[in-house]
C-alpha positions in Angstrom: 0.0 0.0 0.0 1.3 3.2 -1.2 1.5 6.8 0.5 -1.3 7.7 -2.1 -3.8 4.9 -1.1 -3.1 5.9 2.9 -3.8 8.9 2.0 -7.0 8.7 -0.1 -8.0 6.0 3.1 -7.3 8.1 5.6 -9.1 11.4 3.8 -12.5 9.0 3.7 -12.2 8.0 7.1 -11.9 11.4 8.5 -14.4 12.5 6.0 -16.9 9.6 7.3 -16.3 10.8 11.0 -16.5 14.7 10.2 -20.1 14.2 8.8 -21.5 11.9 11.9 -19.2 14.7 14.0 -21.4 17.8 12.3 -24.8 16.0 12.0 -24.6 16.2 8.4 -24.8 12.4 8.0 -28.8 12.7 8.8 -28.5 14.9 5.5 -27.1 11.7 3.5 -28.1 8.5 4.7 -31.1 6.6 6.9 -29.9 6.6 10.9 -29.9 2.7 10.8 -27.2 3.0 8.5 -25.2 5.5 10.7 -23.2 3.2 13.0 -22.1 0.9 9.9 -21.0 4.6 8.4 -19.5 5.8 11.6 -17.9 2.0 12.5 -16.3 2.0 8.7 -15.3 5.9 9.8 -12.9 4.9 12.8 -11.8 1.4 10.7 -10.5 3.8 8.1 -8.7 5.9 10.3 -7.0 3.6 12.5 -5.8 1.7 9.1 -4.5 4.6 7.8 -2.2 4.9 11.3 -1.5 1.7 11.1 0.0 1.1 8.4 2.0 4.4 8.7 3.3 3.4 11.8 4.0 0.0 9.5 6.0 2.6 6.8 7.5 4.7 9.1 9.6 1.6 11.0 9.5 -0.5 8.5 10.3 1.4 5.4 9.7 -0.8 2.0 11.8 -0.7 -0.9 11.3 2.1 -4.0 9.3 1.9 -6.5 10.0 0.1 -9.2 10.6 1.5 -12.4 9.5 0.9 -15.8 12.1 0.8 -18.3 13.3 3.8 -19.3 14.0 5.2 -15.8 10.6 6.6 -15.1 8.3 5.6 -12.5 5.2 3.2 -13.3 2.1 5.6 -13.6 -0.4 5.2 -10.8 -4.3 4.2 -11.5 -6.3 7.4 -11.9 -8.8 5.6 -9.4 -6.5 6.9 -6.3 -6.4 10.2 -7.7 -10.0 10.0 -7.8 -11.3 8.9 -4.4 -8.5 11.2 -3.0 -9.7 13.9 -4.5 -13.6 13.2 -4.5 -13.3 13.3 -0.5 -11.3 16.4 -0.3 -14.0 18.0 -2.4 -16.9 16.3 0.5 -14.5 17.3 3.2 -14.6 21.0 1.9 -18.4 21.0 0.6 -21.3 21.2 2.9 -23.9 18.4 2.0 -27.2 20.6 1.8 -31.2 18.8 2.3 -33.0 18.7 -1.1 -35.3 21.4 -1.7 -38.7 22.4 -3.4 -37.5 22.6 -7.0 -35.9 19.3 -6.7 -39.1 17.7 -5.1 -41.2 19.9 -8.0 -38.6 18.4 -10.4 -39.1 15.2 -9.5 -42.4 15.1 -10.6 -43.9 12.8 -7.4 -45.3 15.3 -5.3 -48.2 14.2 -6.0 -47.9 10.5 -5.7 -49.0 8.7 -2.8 -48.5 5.2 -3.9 -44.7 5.8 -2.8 -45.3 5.7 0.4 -45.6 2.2 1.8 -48.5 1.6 3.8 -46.9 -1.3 6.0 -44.7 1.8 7.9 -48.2 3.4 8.9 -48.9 4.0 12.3 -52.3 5.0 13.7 -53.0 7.5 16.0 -55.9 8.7 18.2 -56.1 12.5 17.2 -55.6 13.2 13.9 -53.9 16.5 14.8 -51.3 14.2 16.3 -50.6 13.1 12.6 -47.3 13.8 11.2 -47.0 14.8 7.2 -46.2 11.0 5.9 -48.8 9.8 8.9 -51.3 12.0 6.6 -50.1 11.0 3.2 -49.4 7.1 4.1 -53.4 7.3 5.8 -54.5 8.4 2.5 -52.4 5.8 0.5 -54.4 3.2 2.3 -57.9 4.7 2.1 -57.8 7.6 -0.3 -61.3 8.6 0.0 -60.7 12.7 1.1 -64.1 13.0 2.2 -63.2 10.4 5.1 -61.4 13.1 6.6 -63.8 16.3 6.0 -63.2 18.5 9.1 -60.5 16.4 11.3 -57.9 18.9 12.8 -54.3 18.7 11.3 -50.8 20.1 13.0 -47.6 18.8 10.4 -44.5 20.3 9.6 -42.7 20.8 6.3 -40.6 23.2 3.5 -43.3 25.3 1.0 -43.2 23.9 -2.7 -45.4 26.6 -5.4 -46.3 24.6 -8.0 -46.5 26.7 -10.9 -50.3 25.8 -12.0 -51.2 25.9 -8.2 -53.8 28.8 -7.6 -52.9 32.0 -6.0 -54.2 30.9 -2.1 -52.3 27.6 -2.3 -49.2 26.0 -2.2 -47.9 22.9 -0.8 -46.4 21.8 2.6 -44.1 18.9 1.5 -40.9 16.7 3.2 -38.8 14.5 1.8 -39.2 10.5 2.8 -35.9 8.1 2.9 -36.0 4.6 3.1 -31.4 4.5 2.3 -30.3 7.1 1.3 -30.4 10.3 -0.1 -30.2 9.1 -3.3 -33.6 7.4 -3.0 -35.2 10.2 -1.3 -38.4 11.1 -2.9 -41.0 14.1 -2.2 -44.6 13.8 -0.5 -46.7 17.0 0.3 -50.3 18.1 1.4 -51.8 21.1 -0.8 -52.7 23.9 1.6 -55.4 26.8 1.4 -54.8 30.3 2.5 -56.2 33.6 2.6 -56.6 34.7 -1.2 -54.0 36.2 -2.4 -51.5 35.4 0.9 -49.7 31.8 -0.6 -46.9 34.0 -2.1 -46.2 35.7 1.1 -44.4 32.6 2.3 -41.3 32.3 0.3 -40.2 28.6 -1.2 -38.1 26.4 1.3 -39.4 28.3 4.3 -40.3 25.9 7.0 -43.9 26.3 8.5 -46.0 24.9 11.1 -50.0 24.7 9.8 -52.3 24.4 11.9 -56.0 23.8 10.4 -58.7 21.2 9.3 -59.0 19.0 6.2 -61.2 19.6 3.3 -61.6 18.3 0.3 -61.2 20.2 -3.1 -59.8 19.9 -6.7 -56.1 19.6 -7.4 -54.8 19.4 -10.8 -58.4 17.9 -11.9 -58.8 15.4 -9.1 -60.4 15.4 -5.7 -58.0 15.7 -3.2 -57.6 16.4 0.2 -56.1 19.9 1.2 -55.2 21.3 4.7 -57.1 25.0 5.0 -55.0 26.5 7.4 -56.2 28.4 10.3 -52.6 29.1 11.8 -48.8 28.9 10.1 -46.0 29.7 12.1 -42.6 29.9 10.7 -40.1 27.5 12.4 -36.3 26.2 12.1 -35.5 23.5 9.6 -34.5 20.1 11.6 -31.7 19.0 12.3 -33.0 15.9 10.4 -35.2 17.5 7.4 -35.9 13.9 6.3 -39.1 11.3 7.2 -38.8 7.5 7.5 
């Protein structure tokens, strides 16, 4: 093992660590998966010392050399995972936002959200957003819900067809990893004319009751809100 390979090793380890250290890793990956990240973190790491230590009292012999006097190149694949965690540990990893989730083109799917992860509550305003949208996955009858009380949480997507006194209160759901991550959102009714008002990506709490109204052609559920209060984004802007 080379001083390139230690080094592009060691940068991953203390890459791995510096995320779990920060709480960005909640921004990348599902928690179940954060002690196998963290555990492969330290394993890194203490190779990497190890096998300096290893170098530094046992040194190895040179290179060898391809004819002509000249070293033999190394792979480009060092170079690469060297340099693609140097970029990680200098970039902040940042939570998807509303275009991506408009982009995606899901926000109004329901039948991504698996019903088997449901879990029933007594109050309906005790319902979290994916509580909401996985309830209506498994009975998606909006008039079943005419009038129950609703508290979630979640970023502001404007859809551009959406009408001027709505927009949608959405979160991202992960089942791995960011890379699977997809969108799920509730449309919301507001004073006319006062859905612009709250800017894209702005967190809100909504407080209201559920109706049922047309959305994009189709009866739908939507949340009129009787209260929104702005609020931090998580620490963990994701739902499991």
């Amino acid at each position: 093992m080379n001083g390139l390979d230690l080094l592009a090793i060691g940068a991953w380890g203390v890459l791995l660590l510096k995320y779990w250290l920060t709480g960005q890793l909640a921004v990348l990956i599902h928690p179940n998966y954060f002690p196998l990240t963290v555990g492969a973190g330290f394993l890194l790491v203490g190779l990497t010392v190890w096998q300096g230590w290893v170098r530094w009292r046992e040194p190895g012999q040179p290179q060898a050399l391809a004819p002509g006097g000249q070293l033999l190149p190394r792979s480009w694949g060092r170079f690469l995972l060297l340099s693609t965690a140097v970029v990680g540990l200098i970039v902040t990893p940042r939570p998807f936002t509303s275009q991506v989730a408009l982009e995606s083109g899901e926000l109004w799917n329901m039948t991504r959200t698996l019903p088997q992860q449901f879990r029933p509550v007594s109050r309906p305003e005790e319902r979290s957003l994916v509580d909401w949208v996985r309830l209506l996955n498994t009975y998606p009858e909006p008039d079943a819900y005419q009038g129950q009380k609703a508290k979630v949480q979640g970023f502001v997507v404007h859809p551009p067809e959406s009408p001027v006194n709505r927009f949608f209160i959405a979160r991202f759901v992960v089942t791995c990893c960011a890379a699977d991550a997809y969108p799920v959102g509730l449309p919301v009714d507001v004073r006319e004319g006062t859905a612009q008002t709250y800017k894209a990506d702005t967190w809100l709490e909504i407080q209201g009751q559920m109706a049922t109204g047309q959305v994009k052609g189709q009866r739908r559920l939507i949340l009129k809100a009787d209260k929104i209060t702005p609020i931090k984004p998580p620490a963990n802007p994701y739902l499991y």
